[in-house]
C-alpha positions in Angstrom: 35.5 96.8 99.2 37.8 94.4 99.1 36.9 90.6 99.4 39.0 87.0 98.8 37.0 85.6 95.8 37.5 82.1 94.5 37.9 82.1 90.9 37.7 78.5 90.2 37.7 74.7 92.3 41.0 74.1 92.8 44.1 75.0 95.6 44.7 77.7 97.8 46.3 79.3 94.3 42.6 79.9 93.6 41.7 82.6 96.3 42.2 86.4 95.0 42.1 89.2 96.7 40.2 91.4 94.5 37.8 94.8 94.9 34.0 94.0 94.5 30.9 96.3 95.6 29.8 97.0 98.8 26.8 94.5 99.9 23.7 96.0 101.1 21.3 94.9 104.1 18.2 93.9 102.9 14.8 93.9 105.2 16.0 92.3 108.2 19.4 91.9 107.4 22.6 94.2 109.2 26.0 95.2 107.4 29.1 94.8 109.4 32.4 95.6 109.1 34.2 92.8 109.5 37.4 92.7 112.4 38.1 88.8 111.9 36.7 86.4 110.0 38.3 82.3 110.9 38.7 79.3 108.5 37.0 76.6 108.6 37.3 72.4 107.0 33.9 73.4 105.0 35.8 76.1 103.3 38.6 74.1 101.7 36.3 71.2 101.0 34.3 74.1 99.2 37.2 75.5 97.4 38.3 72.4 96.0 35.2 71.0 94.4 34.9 68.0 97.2 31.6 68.7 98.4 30.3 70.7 94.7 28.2 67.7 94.0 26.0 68.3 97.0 27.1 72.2 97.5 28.1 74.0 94.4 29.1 77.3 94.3 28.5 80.0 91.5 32.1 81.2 90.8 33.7 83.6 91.4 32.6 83.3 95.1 33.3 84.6 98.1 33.9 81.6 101.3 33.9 82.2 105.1 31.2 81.4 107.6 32.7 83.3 110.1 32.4 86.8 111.1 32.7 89.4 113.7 32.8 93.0 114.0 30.8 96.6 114.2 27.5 97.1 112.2 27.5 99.7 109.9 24.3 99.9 108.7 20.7 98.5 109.4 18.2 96.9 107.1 14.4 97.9 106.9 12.3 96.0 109.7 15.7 95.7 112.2 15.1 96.3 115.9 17.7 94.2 117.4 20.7 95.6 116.3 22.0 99.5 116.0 25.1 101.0 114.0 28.0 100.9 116.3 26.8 97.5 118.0 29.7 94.9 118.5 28.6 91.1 117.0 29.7 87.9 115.8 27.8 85.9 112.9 27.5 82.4 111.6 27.4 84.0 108.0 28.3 83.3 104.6 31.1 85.5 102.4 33.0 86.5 105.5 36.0 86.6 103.7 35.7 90.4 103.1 35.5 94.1 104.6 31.9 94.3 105.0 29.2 91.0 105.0 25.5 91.1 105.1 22.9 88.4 106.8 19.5 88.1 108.4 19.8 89.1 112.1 19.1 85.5 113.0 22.5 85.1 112.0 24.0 87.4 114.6 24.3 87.4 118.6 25.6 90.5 120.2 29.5 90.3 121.7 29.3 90.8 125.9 32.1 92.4 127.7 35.3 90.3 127.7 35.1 88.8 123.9 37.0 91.2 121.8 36.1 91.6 117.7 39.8 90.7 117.2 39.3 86.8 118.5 35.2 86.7 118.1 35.5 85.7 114.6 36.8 82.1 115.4 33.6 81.6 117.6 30.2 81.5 115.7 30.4 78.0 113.5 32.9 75.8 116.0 30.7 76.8 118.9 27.0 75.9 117.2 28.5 72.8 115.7 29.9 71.6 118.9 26.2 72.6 120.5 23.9 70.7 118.1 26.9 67.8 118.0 26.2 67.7 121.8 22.6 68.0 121.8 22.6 65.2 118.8 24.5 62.6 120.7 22.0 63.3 123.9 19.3 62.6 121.2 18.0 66.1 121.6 16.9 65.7 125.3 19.6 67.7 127.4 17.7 67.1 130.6 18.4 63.4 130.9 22.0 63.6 130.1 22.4 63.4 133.8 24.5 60.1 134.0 25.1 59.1 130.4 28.5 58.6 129.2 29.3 60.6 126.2 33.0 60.5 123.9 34.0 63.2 122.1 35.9 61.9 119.7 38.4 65.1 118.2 38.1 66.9 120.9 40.7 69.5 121.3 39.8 70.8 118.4 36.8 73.7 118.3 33.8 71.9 118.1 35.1 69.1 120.0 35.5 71.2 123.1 32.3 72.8 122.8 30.2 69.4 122.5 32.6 68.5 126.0 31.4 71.8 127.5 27.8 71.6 127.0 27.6 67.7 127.3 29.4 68.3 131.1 27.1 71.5 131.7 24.2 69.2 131.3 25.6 66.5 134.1 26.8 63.6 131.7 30.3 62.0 132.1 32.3 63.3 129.1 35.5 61.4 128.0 37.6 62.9 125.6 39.5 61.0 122.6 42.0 62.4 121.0 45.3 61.3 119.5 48.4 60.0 121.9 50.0 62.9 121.5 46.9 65.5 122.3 46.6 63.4 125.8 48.2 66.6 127.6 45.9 68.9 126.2 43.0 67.0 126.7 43.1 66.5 130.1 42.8 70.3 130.5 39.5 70.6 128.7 37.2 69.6 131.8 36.6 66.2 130.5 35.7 63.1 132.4 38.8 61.1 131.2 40.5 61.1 128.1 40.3 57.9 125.8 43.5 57.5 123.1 42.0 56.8 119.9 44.9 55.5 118.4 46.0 53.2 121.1 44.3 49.6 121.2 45.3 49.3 125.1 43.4 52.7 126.0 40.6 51.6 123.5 40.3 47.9 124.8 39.3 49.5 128.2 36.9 52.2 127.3 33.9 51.8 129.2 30.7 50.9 127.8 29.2 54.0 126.1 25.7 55.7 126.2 26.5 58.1 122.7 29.2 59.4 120.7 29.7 62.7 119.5 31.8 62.3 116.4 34.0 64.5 114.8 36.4 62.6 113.1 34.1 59.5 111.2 36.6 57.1 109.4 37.9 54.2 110.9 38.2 55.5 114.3 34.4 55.9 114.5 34.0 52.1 113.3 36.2 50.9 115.6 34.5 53.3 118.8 31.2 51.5 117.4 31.3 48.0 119.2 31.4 50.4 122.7 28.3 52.0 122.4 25.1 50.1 124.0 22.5 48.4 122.5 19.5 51.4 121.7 22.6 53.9 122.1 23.3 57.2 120.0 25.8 58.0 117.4 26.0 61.6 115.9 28.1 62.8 113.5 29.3 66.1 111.7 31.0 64.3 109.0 27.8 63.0 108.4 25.4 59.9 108.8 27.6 57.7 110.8 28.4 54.6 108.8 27.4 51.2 110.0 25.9 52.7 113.5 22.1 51.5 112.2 23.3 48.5 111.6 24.0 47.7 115.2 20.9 48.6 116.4 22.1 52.5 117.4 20.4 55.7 116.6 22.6 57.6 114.2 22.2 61.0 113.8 24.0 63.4 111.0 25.1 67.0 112.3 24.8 69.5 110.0 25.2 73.1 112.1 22.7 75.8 111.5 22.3 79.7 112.7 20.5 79.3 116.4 21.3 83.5 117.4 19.8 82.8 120.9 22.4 80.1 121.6 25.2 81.4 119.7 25.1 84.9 122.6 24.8 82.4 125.5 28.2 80.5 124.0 29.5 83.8 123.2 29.6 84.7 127.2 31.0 81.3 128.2 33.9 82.2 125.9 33.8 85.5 127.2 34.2 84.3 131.1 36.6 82.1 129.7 34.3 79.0 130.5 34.9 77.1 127.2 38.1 78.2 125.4 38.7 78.1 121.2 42.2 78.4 121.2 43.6 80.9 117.7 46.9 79.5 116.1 47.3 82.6 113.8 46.1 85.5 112.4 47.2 86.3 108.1 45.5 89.4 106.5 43.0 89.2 104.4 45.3 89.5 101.2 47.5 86.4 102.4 43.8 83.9 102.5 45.8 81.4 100.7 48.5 80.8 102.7 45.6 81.0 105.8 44.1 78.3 104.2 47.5 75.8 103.7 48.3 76.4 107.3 44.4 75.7 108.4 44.3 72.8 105.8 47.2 70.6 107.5 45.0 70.4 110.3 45.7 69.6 114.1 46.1 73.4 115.0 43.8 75.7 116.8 41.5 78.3 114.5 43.2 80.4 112.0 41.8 84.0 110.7 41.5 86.1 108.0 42.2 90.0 109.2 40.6 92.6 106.4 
């Protein structure tokens, strides 16, 4: 098959598109043939060596987290899942014709979410999910009038953590940059916050929790808002200085959840929460894919074998 392999840390030079054998399911596990596979910030940090110290890879490797598409074949022990089933995946190697994982990885696609636009789906959505259920310190049911900022949250995971925040009856403001304040206000938010403006930040209301993903600066400066025995989580990990001021601070690190991943699948499907796609590149142009994706501030970009 053929597969985008990283042949050493470096720039998006460094992605090839080479041939490389077929995977093959294991007990439990389902091949699929992948339709569109999306980018994500984990994949350039990857192929640059940023995060090697804590996540190395064995080179030459293939990235993606991604996937969606038609299984092909089933492993031993698979009851879930028959050849000719439509899915999505929170995967690994996704950057290739055919990928392999356990069945917990994979939720079925309902009626309305196409293979085509399914790959941009799996990782933003479960991120966005745990960010949310982080920030409500893992107790949806008494989100009922806390106030919650999303800080990034046009972007993917941002409007997910909004969406399930809001669908568990807290009051959701959205930050985002000045110039994003048009976009945000169509999200379903509370109110929208400008991060970068002192006057909009100077009159933020006091805060229950945060649901961070942007960290930096902006997160130290959002800290002072939060109340006494509040909640700060983070996907760009433990949020600095927060359990210093007496808040809980929580690191976000997503993980496959199959059961949830469906149930977001259909809320994309009805069109509930949105992940708005930039661009589509074959899978032979991955490197240019990944300099559009890297500059940041778009919507989802994919990878088309």
């Amino acid at each position: 098959m053929k597969a985008i392999l990283l042949s050493a840390y470096g720039g998006p030079e460094k992605l090839e598109l080479r041939e490389t054998p077929e995977p093959k399911p294991g007990a439990g596990q389902i091949k699929v043939k992948v339709a569109s596979a999306s980018l994500n910030p984990i994949d350039w940090k990857l192929r640059s060596g940023a995060v090697k110290n804590r996540m190395p890879l064995e080179l030459p490797a293939i990235l993606g987290r991604d996937a969606a598409g038609e299984v092909t074949e089933v492993g031993s022990g698979v009851t879930g899942f028959k050849v000719g089933d439509r899915v999505m995946g929170f995967v690994n190697a996704a950057y290739a014709e055919f990928v392999v994982a356990p069945v917990e990885s994979w939720a079925p696609l309902h009626d309305g979410l196409t293979t085509d636009e399914a790959g941009a789906v799996p990782l933003v959505v479960l991120t966005g999910d745990q960010l949310a259920q982080g920030a409500l310190s893992g107790d949806v049911s008494s989100a009922g009038g806390k106030t919650v900022l999303v800080t990034g949250a046009i972007g993917g995971v941002g409007r997910t953590a909004v969406w399930v925040a809001k669908s568990h009856g807290a009051r959701v403001l959205a930050g985002v940059r000045t110039k994003q304040a048009k976009e945000a206000e169509t999200i379903g938010a509370d109110g929208v916050v400008l991060l970068d403006d002192p006057k909009s930040l100077e009159k933020l209301e006091p805060l229950d929790a945060i649901a961070d993903t942007v960290g930096g600066d902006t997160l130290a400066k959002l800290l002072p808002k939060v109340k006494p025995g509040g909640t700060v989580a983070s996907v760009v990990g433990e949020p600095a200085g927060a359990k210093e001021k007496g808040l809980k601070a929580v690191a976000v690190f997503a993980h496959p959840d199959a059961k949830r991943l469906e149930q977001l699948g259909d809320d994309v499907a009805h069109r509930k929460l949105t992940i708005p796609i930039a661009k589509r590149f074959p899978l032979a142009e991955a490197a240019a894919a990944h300099t559009l994706a890297e500059k940041g501030g778009i919507g989802k970009v994919l990878l088309k074998p």
